[in-house]
Backbone as JSON, one array per atom type, in Angstrom:
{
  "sequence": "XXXXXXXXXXXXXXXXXXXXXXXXXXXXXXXXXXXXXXXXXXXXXXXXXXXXXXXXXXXXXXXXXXXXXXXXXXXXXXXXXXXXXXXXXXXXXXXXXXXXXXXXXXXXXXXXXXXXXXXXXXXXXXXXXXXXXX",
  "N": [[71.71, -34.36, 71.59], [71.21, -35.48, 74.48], [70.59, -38.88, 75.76], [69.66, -39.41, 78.87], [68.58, -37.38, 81.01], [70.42, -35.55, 83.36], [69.87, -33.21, 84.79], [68.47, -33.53, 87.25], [69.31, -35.47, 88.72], [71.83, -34.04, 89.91], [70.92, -32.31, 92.17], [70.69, -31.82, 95.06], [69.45, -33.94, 97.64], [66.67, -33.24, 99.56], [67.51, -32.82, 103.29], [65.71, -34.09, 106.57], [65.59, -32.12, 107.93], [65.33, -29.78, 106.47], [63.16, -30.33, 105.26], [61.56, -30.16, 107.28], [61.5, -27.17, 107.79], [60.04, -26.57, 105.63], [57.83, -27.26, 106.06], [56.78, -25.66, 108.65], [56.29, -23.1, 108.48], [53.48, -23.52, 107.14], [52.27, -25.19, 109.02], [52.14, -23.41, 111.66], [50.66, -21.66, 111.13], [48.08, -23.25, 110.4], [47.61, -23.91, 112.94], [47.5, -22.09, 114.44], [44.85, -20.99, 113.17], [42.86, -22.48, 113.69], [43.25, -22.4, 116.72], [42.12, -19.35, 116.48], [39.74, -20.06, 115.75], [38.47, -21.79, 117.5], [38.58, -19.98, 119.89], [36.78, -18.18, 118.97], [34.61, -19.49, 118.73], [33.86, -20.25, 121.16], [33.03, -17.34, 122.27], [30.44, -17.55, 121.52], [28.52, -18.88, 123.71], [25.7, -18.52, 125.32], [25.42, -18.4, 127.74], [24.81, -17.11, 131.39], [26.43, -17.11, 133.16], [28.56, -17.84, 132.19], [32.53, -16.95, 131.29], [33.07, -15.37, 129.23], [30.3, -14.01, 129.12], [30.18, -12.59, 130.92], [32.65, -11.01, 130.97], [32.44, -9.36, 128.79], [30.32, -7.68, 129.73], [31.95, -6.21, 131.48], [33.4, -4.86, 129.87], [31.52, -3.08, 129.46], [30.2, -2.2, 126.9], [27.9, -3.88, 125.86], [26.59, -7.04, 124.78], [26.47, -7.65, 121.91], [29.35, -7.02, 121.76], [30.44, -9.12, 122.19], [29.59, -11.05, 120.64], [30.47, -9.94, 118.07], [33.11, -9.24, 118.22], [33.53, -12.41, 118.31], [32.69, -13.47, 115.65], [34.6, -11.93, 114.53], [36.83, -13.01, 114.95], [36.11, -16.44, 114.12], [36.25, -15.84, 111.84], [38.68, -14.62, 110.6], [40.11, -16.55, 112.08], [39.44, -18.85, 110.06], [40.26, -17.51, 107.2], [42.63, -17.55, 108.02], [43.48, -20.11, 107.96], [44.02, -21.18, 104.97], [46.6, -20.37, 102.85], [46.57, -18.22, 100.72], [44.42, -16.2, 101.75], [45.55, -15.47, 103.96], [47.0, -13.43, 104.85], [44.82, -11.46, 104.87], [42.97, -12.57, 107.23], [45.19, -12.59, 109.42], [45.86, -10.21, 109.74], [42.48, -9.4, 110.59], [42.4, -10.77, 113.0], [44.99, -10.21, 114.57], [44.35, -7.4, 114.81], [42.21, -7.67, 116.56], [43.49, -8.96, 118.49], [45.04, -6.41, 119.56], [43.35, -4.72, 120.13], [42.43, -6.93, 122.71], [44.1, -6.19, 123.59], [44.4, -3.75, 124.85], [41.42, -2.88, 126.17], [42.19, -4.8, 128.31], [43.72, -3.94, 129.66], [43.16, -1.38, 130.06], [41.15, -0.65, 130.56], [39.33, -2.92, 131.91], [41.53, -3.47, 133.6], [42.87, -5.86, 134.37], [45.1, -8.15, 134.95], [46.24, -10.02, 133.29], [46.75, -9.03, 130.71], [48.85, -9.2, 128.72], [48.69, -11.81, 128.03], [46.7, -11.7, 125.63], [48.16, -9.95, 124.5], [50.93, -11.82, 123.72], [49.69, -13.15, 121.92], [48.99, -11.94, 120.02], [51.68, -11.29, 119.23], [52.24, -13.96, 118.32], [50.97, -14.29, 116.07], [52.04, -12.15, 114.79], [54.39, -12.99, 114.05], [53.72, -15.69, 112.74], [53.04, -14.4, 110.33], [55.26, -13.34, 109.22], [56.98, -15.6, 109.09], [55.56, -16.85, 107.1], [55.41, -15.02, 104.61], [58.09, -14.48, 104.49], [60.07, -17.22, 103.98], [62.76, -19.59, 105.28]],
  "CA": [[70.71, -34.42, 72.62], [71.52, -36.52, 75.69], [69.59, -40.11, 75.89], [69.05, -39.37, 79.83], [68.7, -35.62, 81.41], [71.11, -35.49, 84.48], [69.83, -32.37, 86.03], [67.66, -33.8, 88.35], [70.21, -35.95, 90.36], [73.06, -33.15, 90.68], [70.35, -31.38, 93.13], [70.92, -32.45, 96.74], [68.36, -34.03, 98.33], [67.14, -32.3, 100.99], [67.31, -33.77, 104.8], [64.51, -34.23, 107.28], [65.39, -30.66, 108.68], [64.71, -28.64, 105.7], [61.45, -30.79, 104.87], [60.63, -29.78, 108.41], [61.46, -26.25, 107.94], [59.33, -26.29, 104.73], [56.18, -27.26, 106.87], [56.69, -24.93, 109.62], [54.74, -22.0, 108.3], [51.98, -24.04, 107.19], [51.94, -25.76, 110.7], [51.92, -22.77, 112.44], [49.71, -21.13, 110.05], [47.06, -23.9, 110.66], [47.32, -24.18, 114.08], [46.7, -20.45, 114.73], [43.76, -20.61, 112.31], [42.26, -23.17, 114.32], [42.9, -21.99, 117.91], [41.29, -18.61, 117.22], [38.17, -20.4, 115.42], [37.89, -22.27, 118.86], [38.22, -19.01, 120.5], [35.37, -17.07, 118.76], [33.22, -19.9, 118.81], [33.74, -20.14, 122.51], [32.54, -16.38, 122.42], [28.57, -17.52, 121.23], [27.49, -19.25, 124.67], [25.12, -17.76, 125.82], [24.91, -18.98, 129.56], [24.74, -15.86, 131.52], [27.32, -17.2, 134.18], [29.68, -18.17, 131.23], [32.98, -16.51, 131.7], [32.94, -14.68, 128.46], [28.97, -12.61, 129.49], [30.66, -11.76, 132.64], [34.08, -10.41, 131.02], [32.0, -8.5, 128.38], [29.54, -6.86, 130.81], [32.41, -5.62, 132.26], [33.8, -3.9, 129.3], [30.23, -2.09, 129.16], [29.53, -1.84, 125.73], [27.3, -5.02, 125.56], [26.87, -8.74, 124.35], [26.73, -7.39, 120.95], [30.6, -6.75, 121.43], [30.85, -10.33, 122.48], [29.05, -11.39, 119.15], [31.36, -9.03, 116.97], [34.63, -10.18, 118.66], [33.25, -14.06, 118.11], [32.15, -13.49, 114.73], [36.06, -11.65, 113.79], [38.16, -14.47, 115.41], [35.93, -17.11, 113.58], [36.33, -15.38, 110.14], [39.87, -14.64, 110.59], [40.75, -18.19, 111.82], [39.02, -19.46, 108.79], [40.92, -17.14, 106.82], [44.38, -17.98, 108.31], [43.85, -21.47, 107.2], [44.37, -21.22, 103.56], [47.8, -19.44, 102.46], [46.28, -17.14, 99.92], [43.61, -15.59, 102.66], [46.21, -15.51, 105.38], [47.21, -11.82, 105.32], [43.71, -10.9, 105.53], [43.02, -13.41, 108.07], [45.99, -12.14, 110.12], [45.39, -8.25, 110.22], [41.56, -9.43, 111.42], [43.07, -11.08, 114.41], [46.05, -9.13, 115.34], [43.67, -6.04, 115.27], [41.11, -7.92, 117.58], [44.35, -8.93, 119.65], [45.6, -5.25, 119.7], [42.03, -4.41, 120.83], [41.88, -7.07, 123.57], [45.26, -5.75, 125.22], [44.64, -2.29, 125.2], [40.84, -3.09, 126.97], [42.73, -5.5, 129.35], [44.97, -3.14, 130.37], [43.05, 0.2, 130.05], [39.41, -0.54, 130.76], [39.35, -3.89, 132.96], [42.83, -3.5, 134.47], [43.09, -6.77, 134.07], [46.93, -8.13, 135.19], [46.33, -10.66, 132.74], [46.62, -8.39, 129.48], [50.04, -10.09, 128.36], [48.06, -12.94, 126.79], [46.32, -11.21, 124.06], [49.56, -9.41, 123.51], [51.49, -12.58, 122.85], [48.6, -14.11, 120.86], [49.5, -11.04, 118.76], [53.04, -11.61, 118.67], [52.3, -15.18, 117.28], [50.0, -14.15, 114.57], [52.84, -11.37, 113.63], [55.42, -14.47, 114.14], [53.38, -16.58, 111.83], [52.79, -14.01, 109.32], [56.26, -13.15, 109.12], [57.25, -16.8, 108.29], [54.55, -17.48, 105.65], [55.58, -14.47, 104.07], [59.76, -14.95, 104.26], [60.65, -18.11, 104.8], [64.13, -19.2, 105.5]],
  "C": [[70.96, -35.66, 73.48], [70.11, -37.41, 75.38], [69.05, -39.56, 77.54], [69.45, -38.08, 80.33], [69.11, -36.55, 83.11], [71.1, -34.5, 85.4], [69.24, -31.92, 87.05], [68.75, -34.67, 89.46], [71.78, -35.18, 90.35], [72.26, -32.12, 91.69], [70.32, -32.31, 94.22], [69.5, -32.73, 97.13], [68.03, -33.85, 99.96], [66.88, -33.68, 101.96], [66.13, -33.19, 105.57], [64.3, -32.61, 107.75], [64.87, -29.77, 107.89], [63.34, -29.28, 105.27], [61.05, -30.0, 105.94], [60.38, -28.03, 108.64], [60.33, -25.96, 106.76], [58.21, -26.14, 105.13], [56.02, -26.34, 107.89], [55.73, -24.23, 109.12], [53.67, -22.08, 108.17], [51.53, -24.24, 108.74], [51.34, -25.19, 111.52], [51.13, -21.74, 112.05], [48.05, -21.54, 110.7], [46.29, -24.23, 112.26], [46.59, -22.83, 114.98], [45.23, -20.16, 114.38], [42.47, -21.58, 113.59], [42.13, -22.77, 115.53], [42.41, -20.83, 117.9], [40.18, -18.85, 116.32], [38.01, -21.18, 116.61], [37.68, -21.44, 119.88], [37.12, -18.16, 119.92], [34.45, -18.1, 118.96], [32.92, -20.23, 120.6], [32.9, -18.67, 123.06], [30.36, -16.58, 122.14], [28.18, -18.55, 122.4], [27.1, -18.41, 125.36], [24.87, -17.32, 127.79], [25.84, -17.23, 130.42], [26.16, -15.72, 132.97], [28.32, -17.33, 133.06], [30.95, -16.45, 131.48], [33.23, -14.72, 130.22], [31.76, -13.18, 128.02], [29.8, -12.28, 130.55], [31.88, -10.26, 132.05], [33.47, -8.74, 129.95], [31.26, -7.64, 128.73], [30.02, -6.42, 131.44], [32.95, -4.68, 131.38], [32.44, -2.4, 129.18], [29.91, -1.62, 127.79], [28.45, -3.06, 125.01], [27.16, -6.32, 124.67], [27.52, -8.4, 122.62], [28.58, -7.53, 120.45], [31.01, -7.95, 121.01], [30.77, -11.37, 121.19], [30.25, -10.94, 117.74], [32.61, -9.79, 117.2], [34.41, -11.69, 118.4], [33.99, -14.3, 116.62], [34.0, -13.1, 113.75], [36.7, -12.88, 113.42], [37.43, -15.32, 114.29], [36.42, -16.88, 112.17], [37.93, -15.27, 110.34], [40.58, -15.88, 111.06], [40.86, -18.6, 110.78], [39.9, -18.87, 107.78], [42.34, -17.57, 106.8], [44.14, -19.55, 107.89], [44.03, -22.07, 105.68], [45.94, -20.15, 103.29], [47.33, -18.39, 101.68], [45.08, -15.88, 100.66], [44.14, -15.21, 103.89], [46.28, -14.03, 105.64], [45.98, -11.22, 105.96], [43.13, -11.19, 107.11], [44.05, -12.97, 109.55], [45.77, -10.77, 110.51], [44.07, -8.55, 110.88], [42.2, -9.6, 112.96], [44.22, -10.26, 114.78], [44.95, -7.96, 115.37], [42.83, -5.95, 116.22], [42.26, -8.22, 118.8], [44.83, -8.05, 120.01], [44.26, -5.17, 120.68], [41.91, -5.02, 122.34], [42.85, -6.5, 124.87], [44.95, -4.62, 125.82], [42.97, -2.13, 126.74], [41.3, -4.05, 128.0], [43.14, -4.75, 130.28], [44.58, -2.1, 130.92], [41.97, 0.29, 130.95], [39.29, -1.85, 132.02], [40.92, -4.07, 133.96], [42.87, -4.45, 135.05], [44.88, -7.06, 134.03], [47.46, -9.12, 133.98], [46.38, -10.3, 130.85], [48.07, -8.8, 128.73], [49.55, -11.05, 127.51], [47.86, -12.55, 125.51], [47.61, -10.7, 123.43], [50.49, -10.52, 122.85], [50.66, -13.42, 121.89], [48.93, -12.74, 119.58], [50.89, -11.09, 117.8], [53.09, -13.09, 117.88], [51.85, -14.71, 116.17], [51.54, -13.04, 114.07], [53.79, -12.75, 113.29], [55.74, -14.97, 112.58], [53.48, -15.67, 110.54], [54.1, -14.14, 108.81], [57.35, -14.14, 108.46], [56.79, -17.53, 107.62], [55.4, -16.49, 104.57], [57.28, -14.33, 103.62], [60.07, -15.8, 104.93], [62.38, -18.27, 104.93], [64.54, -20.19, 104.38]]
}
């Protein structure tokens, strides 16, 4: 039986790049989680000029929607900020970002329906590199 175990320093220690690749998914994990809990909670003002009553009074199915769509994003942010809640967390939002392209596009013919779509493509992005990293 060896006096000192040697098969801790024949493993390379990693360089700054693979630390940095290690954090990525979190990073971009956390950062997602956070910008769409600042987007739903942006969805509960009430102010009747606010740009969010206007946009929903145009889809015509009322505030309520505006409430529902808040209420997702918040929960699915919150979600995406833990690794073990992420999937869930992720299908909420991508399904509310599927949702907002197709009313962008379909219902408000809106030129600006590209956004939600790449806010979708991040969340797949992110999922994609929580779930296989490199």
């Amino acid at each position: 039986m060896p006096i000192f175990d040697t098969t801790l320093a024949a493993e390379p220690i990693p360089n700054g790049m693979d630390r940095f690749r290690a954090y990525v998914p979190s990073l971009s994990r956390v950062v997602l989680g956070l910008l769409f809990v600042l987007i739903g909670y942006s969805k509960f003002d009430s102010n009747p000029r606010g740009e969010w009553v206007r946009i929903f009074d145009q889809i015509g199915l009322g505030q309520w929607f505006r409430y529902l769509t808040g209420a997702l994003q918040l929960l699915g942010g919150t979600l995406a900020l833990w690794p073990r809640t992420f999937t869930a967390g992720a299908a909420m939002l991508g399904c509310t970002m599927l949702g907002a392209t197709f009313i962008d596009a379909f219902v408000l013919r809106m030129p600006f329906f590209f956004i939600p779509f790449f806010l979708f493509v991040a969340i797949a992005m992110t999922w994609i590199a929580s779930k296989y990293p490199t």
